[in-house]
C-alpha positions, -999 to +999 in steps of 0.1 A: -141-079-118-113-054-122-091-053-092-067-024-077-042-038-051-033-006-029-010-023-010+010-052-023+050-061-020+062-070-056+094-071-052+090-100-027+068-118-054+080-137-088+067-131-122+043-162-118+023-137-092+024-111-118+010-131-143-023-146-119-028-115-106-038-103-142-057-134-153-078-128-125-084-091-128-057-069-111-049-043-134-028-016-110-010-022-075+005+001-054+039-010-037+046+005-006+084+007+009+086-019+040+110-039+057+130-065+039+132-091+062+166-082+079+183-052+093+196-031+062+228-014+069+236+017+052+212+042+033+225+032+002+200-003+004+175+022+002+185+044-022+188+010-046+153-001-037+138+027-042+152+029-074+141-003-080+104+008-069+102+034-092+123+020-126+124-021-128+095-026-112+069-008-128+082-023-161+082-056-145+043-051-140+040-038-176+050-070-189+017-084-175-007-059-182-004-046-142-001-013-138+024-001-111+026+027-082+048+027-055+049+046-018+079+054-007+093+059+032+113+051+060+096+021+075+084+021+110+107-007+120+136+004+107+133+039+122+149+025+150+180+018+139+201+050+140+221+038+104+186+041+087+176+077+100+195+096+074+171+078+047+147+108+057+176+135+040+176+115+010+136+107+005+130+145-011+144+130-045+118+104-042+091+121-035+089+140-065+091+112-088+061+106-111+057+072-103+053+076-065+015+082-052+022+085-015+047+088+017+046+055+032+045+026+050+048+049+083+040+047+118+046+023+145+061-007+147+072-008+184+061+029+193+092+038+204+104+079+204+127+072+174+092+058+160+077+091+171+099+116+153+103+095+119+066+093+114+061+131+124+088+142+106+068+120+074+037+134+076+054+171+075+069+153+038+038+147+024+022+178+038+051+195+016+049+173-012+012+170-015+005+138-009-012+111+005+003+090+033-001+055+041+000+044+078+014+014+090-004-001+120+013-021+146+008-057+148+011-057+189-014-036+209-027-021+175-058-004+193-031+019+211-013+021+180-043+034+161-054+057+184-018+070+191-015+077+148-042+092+149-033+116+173+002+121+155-020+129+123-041+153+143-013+172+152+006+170+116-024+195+101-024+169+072-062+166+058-075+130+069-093+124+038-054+121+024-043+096+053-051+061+052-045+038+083-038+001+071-039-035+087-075-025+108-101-051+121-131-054+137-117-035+168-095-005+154-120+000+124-145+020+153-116+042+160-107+052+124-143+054+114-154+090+121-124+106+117-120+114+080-090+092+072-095+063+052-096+025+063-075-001+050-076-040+058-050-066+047-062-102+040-040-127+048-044-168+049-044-169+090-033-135+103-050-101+097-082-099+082-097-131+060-122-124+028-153-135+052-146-112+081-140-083+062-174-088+045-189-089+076-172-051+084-188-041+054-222-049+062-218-033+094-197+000+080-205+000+046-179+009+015-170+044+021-132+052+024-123+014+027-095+003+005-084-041+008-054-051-001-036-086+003-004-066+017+016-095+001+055-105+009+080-122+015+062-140+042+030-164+041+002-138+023-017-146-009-018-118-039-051-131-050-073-128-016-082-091-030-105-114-059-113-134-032-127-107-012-149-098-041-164-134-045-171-134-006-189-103-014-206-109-044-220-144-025-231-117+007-254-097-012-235-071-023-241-057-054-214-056-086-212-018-077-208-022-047-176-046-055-160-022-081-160+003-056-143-011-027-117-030-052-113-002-080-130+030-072-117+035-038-081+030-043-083+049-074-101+080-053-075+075-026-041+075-048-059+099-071-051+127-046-016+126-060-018+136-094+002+112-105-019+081-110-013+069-142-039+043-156-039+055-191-033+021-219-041-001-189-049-035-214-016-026-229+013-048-219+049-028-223+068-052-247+106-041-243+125-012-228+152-007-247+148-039-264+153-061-241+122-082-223+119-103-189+097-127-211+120-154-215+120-170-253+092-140-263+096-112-289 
């Protein structure tokens, strides 16, 4: 089984992760800029992660085998705070960097007008820049929240085969279905989706345009529910196509739109940069 995490927080995650992740199939993630946690305080915390996202920890991955993407973005939540607005002067540079597939996480958080105008004004970014954008869902009243980002991606003129809304379930996914954007569902140990629910959205929706991720953090999430998702579906019925799709194809299709998804020497584990490795006691 050869698994494609589209949505995954490594930086929250130690190389331990890394190193399961790839003995049980994930060969390429895609790290989206989120929230760390606690109020950051000056746009130079995201200037540093986002280097970060694009330099450390892509070779971080490449220790392991896992190939790494990253998304980058003013968060939802922090688009309230007014010391965090002036990230959206600075993520131009970002956005034109190899390494980075998509504008996101966006969206709402609260769905506040600050809310409004940061997720607007980041669709209008990856209109520019060509690329895909991934939406952020809310985790309170997320049927209004979906159908309100939908209507802010309406309105953007971005095509919906290049938007993806994330963290749907059984309600939101009839709202996303017919509309051309693509559906993503987060697996988590006791919130979100879990791997036996979102097998039964398959059977009811089938595979097209669904990309699962484990969406894990800092907080209680699990980086190897994306295998388990497979398993559940493999034990359903489904067939071994059917699996590589959802966990490989998709996310590949979906990212793909970038141009810049590099999967090229995938076995290939990057030894050293500049001689120096995160392998402790290796060569």
């Amino acid at each position: 089984m050869r698994i494609f995490d589209p949505h995954i927080h490594m930086t929250s995650r130690t190389t331990d992760d890394y190193e399961r992740m790839a003995a049980a199939g994930v060969r390429a993630v895609v790290e989206p800029a989120f929230w760390l946690g606690q109020p950051r305080t000056n746009v130079g915390s995201f200037t540093d992660y986002f280097d970060s996202l694009v330099g450390w920890e892509p070779f971080r991955a490449g220790q392991f085998g896992v190939r790494h993407h990253a998304t980058v973005a003013l968060n939802p939540k922090e688009a309230n705070d007014p010391r965090c607005r002036p990230v959206l002067d600075v993520l131009p540079r970002y956005l034109d960097k190899d390494g980075v597939v998509a504008v996101g996480e966006i969206g709402y958080d609260s769905m506040t007008p600050e809310e409004d105008a940061a997720f607007a004004a980041q669709l209008a970014l990856a209109v520019a820049h060509d690329l895909p954008a991934l939406v952020h869902t809310p985790h309170r009243d997320k049927a209004r929240g979906v159908e309100r980002s939908l209507a802010v991606v309406a309105e953007s003129g971005i095509e919906p085969g290049r938007v993806v809304l994330d963290h749907l379930n059984e309600v939101t996914v009839k709202l996303v279905r017919d509309t051309g954007c693509w559906l993503g569902f987060s697996i988590y140990p006791d919130t979100k989706m879990s791997p036996p629910r979102m097998v039964e959205v398959l059977k009811a929706y089938g595979p097209e345009r669904v990309l699962v991720n484990s969406a894990a953090d800092w907080g209680r999430s699990d980086p190897l529910l994306t295998r388990a998702t497979g398993e559940a579906m493999r034990l359903a019925g489904f067939t071994e196509d059917d699996v590589d799709r959802v966990l490989w194809r998709n996310p590949v299709e979906f990212y793909g739109q970038s141009g810049r998804l590099d999967l090229s020497d995938i076995e290939a584990p990057e030894a050293t940069f500049a001689g120096n490795s995160i392998l402790r006691g290796g060569s």
